[in-house]
N, C-alpha and C positions, 0 to 999 in steps of 0.2 A: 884249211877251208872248212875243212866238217868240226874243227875243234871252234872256230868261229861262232859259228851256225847255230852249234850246242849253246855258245853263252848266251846267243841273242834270245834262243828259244828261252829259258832260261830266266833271264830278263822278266820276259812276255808274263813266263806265270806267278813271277815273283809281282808283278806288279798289279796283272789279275788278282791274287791271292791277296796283297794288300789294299786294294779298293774292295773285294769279296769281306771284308777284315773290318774298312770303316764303313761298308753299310751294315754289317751286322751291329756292329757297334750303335752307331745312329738308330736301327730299329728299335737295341734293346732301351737304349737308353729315351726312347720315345715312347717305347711301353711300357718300361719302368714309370717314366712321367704322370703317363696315362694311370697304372694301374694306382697309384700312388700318391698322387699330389689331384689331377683332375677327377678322381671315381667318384665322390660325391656329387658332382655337376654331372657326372656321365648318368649315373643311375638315374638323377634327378631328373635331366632332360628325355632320358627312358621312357621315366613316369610318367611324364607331362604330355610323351606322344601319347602312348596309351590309354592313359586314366584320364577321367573327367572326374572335377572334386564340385559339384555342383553346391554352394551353400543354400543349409535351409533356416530361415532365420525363425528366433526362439520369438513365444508370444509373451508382449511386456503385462506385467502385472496388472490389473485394476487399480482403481484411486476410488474409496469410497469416502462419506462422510460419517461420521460420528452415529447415523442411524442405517448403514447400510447403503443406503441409494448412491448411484455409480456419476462419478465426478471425471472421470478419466478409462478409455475403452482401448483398446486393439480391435480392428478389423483388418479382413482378410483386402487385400490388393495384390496383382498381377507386375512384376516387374520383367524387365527385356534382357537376355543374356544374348554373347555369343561365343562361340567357340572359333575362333581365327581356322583354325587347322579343315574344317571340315567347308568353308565357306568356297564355294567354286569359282561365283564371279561376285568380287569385295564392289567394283562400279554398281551393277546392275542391283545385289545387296541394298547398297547403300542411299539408293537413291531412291529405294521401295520405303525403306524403312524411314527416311529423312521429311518423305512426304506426311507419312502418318504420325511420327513421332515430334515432328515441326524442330526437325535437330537443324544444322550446318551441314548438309551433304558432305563436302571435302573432307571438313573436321572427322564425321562418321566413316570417310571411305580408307582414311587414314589411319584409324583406330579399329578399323577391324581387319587391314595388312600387316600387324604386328605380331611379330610369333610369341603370341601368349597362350596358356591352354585356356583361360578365362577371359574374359571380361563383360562387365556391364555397361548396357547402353541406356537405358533408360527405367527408374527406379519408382516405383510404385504408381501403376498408370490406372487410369480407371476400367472401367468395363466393358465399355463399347470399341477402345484404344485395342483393351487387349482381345477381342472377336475378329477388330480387323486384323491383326500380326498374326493370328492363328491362319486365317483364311486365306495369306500369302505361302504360307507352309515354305519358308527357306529356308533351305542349306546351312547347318551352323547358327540358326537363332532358335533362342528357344525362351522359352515364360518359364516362371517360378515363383510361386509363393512368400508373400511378404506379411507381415503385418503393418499398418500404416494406423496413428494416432487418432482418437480421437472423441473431444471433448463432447457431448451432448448437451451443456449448456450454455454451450459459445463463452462468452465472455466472462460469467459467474466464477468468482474466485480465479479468474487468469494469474494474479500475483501470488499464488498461493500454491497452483499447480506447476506456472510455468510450462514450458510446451520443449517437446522433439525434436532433434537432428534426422537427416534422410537415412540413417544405420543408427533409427530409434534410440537413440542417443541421449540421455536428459542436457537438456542444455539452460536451462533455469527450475527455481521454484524448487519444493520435493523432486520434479522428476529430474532435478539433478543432484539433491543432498541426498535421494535417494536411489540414485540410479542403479549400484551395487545390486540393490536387493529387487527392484523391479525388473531388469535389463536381462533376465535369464542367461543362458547360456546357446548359441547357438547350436546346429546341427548339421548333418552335410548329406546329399547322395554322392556315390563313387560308382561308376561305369567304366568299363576299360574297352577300349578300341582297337583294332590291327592297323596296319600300314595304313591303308586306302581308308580310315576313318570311317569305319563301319563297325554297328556293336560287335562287341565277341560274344557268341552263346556261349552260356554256362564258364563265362571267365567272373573276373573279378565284378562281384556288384556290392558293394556295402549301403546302409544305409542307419547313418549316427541318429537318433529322433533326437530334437532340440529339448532341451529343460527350459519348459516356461518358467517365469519369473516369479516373483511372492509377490501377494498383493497388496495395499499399505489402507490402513483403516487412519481416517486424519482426526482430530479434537474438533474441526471443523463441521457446523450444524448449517445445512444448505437455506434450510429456512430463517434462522438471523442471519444468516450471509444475504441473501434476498431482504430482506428486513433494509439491514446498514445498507446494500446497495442500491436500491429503492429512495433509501433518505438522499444518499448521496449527489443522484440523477436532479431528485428537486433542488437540493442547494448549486449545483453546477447551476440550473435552468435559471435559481432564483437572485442568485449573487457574482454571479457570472466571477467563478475565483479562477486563479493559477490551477490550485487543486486544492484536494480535499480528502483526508482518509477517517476512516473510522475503524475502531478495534475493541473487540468486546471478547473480554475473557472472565473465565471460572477464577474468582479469587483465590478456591478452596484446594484446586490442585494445581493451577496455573497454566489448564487447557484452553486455547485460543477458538472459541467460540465462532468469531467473524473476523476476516479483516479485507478490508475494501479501500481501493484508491482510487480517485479519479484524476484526470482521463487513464484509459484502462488499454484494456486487447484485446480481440480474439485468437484464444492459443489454437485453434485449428487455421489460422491465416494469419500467423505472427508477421510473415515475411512480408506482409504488405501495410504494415506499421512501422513505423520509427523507432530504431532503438531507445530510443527516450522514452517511450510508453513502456519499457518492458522492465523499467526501471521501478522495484518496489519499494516505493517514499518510507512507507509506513518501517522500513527497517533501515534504509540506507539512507535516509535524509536526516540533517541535525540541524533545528533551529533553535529557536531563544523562546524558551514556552510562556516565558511572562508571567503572570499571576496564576495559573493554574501549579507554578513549583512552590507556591506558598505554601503548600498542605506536605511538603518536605518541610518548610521552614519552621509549620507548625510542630511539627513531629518533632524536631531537633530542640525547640526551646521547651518544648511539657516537657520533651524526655531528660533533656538535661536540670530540670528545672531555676530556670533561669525568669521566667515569666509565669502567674497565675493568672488562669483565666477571666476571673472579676478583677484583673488589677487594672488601673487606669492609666492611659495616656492620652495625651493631648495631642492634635494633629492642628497647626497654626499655618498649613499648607503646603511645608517644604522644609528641609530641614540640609544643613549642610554637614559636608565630610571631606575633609582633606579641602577644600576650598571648592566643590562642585556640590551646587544644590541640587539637593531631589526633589523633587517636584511631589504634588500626589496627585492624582486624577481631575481629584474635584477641587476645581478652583476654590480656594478660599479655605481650603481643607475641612474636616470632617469636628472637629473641636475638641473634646472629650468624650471618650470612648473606653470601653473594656475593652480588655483584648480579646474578644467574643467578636464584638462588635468591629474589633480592628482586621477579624476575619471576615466576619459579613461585608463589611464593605469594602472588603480589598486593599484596606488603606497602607499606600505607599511607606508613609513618615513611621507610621507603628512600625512594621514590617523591619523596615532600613535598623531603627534602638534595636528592635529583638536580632537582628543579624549582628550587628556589633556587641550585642550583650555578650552571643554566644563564642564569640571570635575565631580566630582563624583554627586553633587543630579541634576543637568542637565542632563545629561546621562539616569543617572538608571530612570528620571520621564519618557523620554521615551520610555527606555526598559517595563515600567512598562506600558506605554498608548498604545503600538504597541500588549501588551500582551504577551510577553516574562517571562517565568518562572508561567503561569497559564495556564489551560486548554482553546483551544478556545469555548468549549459546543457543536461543533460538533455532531448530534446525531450517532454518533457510537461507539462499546465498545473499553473500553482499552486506551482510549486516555491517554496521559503523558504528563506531566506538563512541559519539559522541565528542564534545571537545569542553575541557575544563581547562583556567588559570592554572599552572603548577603552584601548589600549594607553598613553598617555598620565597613565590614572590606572589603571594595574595598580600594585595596590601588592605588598610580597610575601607576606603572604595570600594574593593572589588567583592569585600563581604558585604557588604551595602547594597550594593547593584543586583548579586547574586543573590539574597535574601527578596527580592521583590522579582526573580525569572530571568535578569538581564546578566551579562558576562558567563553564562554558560551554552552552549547548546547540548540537545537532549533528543534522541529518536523516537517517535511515537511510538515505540515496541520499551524502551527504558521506562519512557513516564508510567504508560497507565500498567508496567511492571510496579514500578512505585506505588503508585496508587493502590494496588490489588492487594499490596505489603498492609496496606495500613488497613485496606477491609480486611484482611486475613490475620485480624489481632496477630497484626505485627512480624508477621514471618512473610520474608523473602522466598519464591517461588519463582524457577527456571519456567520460562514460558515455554509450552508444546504445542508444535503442531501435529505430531502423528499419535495415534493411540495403541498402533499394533500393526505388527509385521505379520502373515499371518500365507500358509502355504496355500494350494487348490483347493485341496481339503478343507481348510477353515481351523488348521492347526496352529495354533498361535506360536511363533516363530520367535519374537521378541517383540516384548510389554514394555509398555514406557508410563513408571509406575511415578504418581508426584516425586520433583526433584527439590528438596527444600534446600537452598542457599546458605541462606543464617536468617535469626533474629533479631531485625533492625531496630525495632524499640519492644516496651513492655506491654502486654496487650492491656493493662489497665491504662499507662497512654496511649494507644491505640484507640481503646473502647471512648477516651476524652476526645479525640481530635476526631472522630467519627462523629460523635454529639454536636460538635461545632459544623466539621461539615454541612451535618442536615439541616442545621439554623441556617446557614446560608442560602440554600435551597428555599425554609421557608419563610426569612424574614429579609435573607442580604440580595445580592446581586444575581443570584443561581435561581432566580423565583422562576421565571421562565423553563427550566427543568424540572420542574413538579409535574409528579403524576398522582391525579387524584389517589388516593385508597391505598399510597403506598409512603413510607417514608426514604425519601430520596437524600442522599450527600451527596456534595460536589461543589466544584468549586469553579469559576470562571477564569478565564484569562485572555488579554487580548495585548501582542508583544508586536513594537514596529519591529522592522524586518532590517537589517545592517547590511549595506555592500558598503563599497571601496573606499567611500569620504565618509563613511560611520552611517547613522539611520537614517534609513531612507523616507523621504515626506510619501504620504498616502501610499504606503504599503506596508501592510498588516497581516498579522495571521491570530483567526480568532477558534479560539478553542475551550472547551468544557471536558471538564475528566470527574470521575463521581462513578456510586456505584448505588446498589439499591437489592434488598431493602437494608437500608443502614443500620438496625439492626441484627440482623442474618444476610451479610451480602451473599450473593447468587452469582451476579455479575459485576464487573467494574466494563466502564466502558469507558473512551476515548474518542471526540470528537475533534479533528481540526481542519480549517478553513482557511486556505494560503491565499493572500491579495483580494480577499472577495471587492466587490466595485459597491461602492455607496458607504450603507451600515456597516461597521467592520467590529465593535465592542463582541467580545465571548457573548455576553448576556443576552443579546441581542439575537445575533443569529447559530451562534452555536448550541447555548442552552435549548432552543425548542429543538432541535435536532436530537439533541443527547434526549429528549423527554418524551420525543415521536419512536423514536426508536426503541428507548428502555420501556415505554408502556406495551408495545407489539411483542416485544421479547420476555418480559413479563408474563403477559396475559399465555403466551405461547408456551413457555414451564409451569406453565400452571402455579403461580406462585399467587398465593390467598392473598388477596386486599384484609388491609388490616381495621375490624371492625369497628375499633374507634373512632377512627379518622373516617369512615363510612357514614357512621352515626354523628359525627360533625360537621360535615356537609349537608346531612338531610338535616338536621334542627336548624341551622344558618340558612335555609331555602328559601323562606319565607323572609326573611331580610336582604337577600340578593340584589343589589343596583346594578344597571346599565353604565357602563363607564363611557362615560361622553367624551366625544373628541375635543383635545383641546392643541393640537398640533396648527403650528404658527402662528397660535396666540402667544403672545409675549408673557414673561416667567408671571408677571403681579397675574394679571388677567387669568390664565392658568391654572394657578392654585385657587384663588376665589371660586371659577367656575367648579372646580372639584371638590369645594370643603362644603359649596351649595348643593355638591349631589351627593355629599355626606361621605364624600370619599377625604381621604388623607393623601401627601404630593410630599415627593421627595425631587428637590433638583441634583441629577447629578452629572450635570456642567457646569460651564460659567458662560455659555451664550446670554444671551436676550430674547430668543423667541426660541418657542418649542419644536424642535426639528422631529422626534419621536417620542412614543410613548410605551410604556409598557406596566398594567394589559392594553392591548390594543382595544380600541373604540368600539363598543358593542360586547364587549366582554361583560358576564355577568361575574359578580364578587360581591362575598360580602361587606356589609357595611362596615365602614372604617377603615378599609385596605388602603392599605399607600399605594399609588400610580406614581413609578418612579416616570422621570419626565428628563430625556435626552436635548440637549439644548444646540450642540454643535456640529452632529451629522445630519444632512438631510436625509431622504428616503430617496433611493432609487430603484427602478424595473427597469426590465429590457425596452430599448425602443425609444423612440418617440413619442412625445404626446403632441396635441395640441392645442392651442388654450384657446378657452370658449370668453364667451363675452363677457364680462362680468358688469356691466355699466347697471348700475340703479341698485346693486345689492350691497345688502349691507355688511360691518365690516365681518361678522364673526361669518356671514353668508361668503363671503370669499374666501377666508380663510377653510371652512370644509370644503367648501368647491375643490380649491387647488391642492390642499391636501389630500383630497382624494384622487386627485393624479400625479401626486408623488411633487409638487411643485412649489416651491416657496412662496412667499409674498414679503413685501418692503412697501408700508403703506405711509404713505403723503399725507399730511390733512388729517382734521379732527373731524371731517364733515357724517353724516350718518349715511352718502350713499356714493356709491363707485363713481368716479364721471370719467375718467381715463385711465388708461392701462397702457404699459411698456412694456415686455412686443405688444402689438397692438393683436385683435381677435385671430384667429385663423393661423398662426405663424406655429411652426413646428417649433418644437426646444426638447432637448434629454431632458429627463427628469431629473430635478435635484436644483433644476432653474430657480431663480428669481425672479418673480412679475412686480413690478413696478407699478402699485394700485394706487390714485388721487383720488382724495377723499372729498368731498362737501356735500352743502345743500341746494336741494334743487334750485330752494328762492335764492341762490346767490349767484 
């Protein structure tokens, strides 16, 4: 019995001792886990009871212009943190802060029951926002120091600056090609807390200061930015287009002076525009530049020498290639001509021989050396390459088309790159926008010193296609770009526009590229006008822009009028006429009336009655100037007119009447005075209408 008893006890401890056996086992191998595989999460979550990592965020650099004055600020704003761990009651919280913050209560009561040691509730609030959240004093919420963006001249240069993410972020513009160097380095405070989420005295306090950011100096002049954007405003108001940019740069180093597009932004309230506004045309748009890439075309045939300037061709009005005629502008074509003259007047039929003279790997080496179909490296986002035919299958059509602006497209940041090549006898120039990088101090950090590309042509042709340019200005189609006292180049261009069944009818994009003074360029600039409504030719509405703008930018460098051309003006004073309206007189009538006010008339359409003119009516000129005379666009404004009586006047009296509200006429009858009119008195019409005027005599 006792020998029994013994085994049972026995037993007892043996089974004790092996369950004593596998908990020991299970613990170690539970703190082996622990010490071993989980210690990093353990410390960490340590941490996070204890330590507060409060971030302090770094202040972003400045943005000035090319003269110092500030384009781009950091100010001080208040933003909302909380601390989960310390918050007593998350409801009551949350429903304080939901009112003042205009958050989602739920959403907020949700987000601050999460075991985080951090989080953000609401990110750079204003002033008054942040006095109420003070004056509630709760548990676990706390303010902190932000910088929050912003521009001082609202919308000036938007596509240039681009605007800020809510963790001062570049998100377009420089302030994202430049973020790196602007965007500092952040900072933190660190506070350490006990159990019950009370400071600890004299425990852990650190406190990292942020490294503000460098500041960035741009090539950018605020006052021709103001200038170009200024022109801008009036051609939106006056030609009512898609859009419209302008870009004016230093030939000499390839510094971007101005660049303006319209419609635009406010980068201090991007978020409440369209992404389609923040879109920058002037570098990410390609279209078909038309007659203004003549002055590539020209460059390519001097420098090849393939064509002499006095040499002659004939323009019979069209001229065919591969079995597709080209047209030229001017009905009936231009006849004989220098190729001087085949520049001045833009003629198609010249253009198209000099393209096929120079052929296909002449051509394309220097579409390929002017930078056409590549990016220029511009530092800002989105740039577009452009689009060329692959050389390979240009056939000679397409060196045809391409010799007169058509089968290419080209970015307004490439062309008047191009252009600036040929003011800058001949050398290729990386365009800039920044000028220096540059510390708190004023230490210059990194210089951005001219980037020369290569040598597109020789500047002895350079210095030739320059001389023709300025003749176009003052004899061809660019005359409306003249500014008194200065000798101006440029060249005109006006390209229908292509979608999905090939060109599109009535839409246009009219542009002027030129630089001045032609020669010592200062500036090249670029003008272009997407869909403007009515007058669409370059000459027309782009040249006096390119001309409003280049005289204020001028006058603004202080660049000397040239006292020849001073002194030709003042001796021709005394010969000065009035240029008489002669708009919806028909072409005979037209020229007579003008060679009576001793003026000279060039037609360049093929209408029948005079839709514009250019100088415009009241223009003073001296004697003998040609008034080129537009035959096939009417004239449009905004609005409405409405047409007034015209009964009893006579014919040329109705023709100024309704031309001076932009209004055609189509007149009935040989008679000498008005007797009826289609619409009749009082009827509203857009401008650009036709009045239907019956002519006779009273005794009839």
């Amino acid at each position: 019995m006792a020998s029994a008893t013994h085994i049972t006890i026995r037993k007892r401890v043996a089974c004790l001792f092996l369950f004593i056996s596998v908990m020991m086992l299970g613990l170690i191998g539970r703190l082996l886990y622990l010490q071993c595989y989980k210690s990093t999460w353990l410390a960490e979550s340590a941490v996070d009871q204890r330590i507060r990592d409060i971030p302090v965020e770094a202040k972003r650099g400045i943005i000035y212009d090319r003269n110092g004055r500030e384009l781009a600020v950091s100010v001080s704003a208040e933003s909302v943190y909380a601390i989960p761990a310390e918050i007593r009651n998350p409801e009551e919280t949350a429903a304080n802060l939901a009112a003042i913050l205009a958050l989602d209560e739920t959403n907020l009561k949700n987000k601050l029951k999460k075991r985080q040691a951090f989080i953000w509730i609401k990110r750079k609030i204003d002033a008054d926002t942040s006095r109420q959240i003070q004056m509630l004093n709760l548990p676990g919420i706390g303010l902190t120091q932000e910088n929050q963006r912003l521009y001082p001249n609202d919308n000036l240069a938007a596509h240039v600056l681009g605007f800020n993410g809510i963790d001062s972020q570049g998100l377009d513009g420089v302030e994202l090609t430049f973020d790196s160097y602007l965007k500092g380095r952040p900072g933190s405070i660190v506070v350490e807390y006990d159990a019950r989420g009370k400071e600890i005295p004299y425990a852990t306090h650190k406190f990292a200061a942020p490294i503000d950011g460098y500041n960035l100096v741009l090539t950018i002049d605020s006052v021709i930015q103001q200038i170009a954007e200024r022109e801008l405003d009036r051609v939106m108001k006056e030609t009512q287009p898609k859009a419209a940019t302008i870009i004016a740069l230093d030939p000499r180093d390839g510094s971007i002076l101005a660049l303006a597009n319209r419609p635009d932004y406010n980068p201090n309230r991007f978020a409440d525009y369209s992404p389609k506004l923040w879109r920058n045309v002037a570098v990410s748009n390609a279209y078909e530049p038309g007659s203004t890439f003549k002055i590539i075309t020209t460059s390519a045939a001097l420098g090849e020498h393939v064509v002499k300037p006095e040499e002659r061709f004939f323009d019979p009005g069209g001229v065919e290639v591969q079995g597709r005629t080209i047209h030229c502008w001017k009905h009936g074509g231009h006849g004989s001509q220098s190729f001087i003259e085949v520049v001045e007047n833009s003629c198609n039929v010249g253009f198209v021989n000099v393209g096929l003279r120079l052929g296909r790997d002449a051509f394309y080496s220097y579409i390929d050396s002017f930078g056409f179909g590549k990016p220029t490296g511009v530092d800002l986002p989105g740039e577009a390459k452009g689009i060329t035919i692959d050389r390979a299958q240009a056939k000679p059509i397409n060196l045809a088309t391409m010799s007169i602006g058509q089968s290419i497209a080209v970015t307004p940041m490439q062309l008047v790159t191009a252009v600036a090549a040929v003011a800058n006898d001949g050398q290729l120039l990386r365009p800039q926008i920044v000028r220096e990088v540059r510390d708190k101090s004023g230490q210059i950090i990194r210089g951005f010193q001219p980037d020369v590309v290569r040598q597109v042509i020789d500047p002895a042709i350079a210095k030739e296609v320059k001389g023709i340019l300025e003749k176009v200005v003052e004899e061809g189609t660019g005359r409306n770009a003249y500014v008194e006292g200065f000798r101006i180049a440029g060249k005109t261009g006006t390209a229908q526009k292509v979608g999905a069944g090939g060109y599109l009818p009535d839409k246009y994009v009219a542009s002027f590229a030129g630089f001045a003074p032609a020669d010592n360029p200062q500036v090249a600039l670029l003008v272009v006008i997407d869909e403007p409504v009515g007058l669409y030719y370059g000459g027309q509405i782009a040249a006096p822009v390119f001309g409003a703008v280049m005289k204020d930018v001028l006058q603004y460098l202080k660049v000397s009028p040239i006292s020849n051309v001073q002194n030709k003006s003042k001796e021709g004073s005394e010969t000065h006429l009035v240029v008489p309206s002669v708009i919806n007189l028909n072409v005979n009538d037209a020229v007579k009336e003008l060679q009576k006010a001793g003026l000279g008339a060039r037609v360049e359409e093929s209408g029948d009655r005079i839709a514009d003119q250019i100088p415009k009516p009241g223009s003073r000129v001296p004697l003998g100037t040609n008034v080129l005379l537009y035959t096939l666009t009417p004239r449009y404004t905004a609005g409405e007119v409405t047409i007034p009586d015209l009964t009893g006047h006579s014919p040329r009296e109705v023709a100024d009447i309704l031309a001076d509200l932009g209004i055609g006429v189509t007149p009935v009858g040989k008679g000498e005075k008005a007797m009826k009119q289609d619409p009749p008195p009082g009827n509203k019409v857009i401008p650009g209408t036709s009045v239907t005027v019956y002519f006779g005599d009273s005794g009839t």
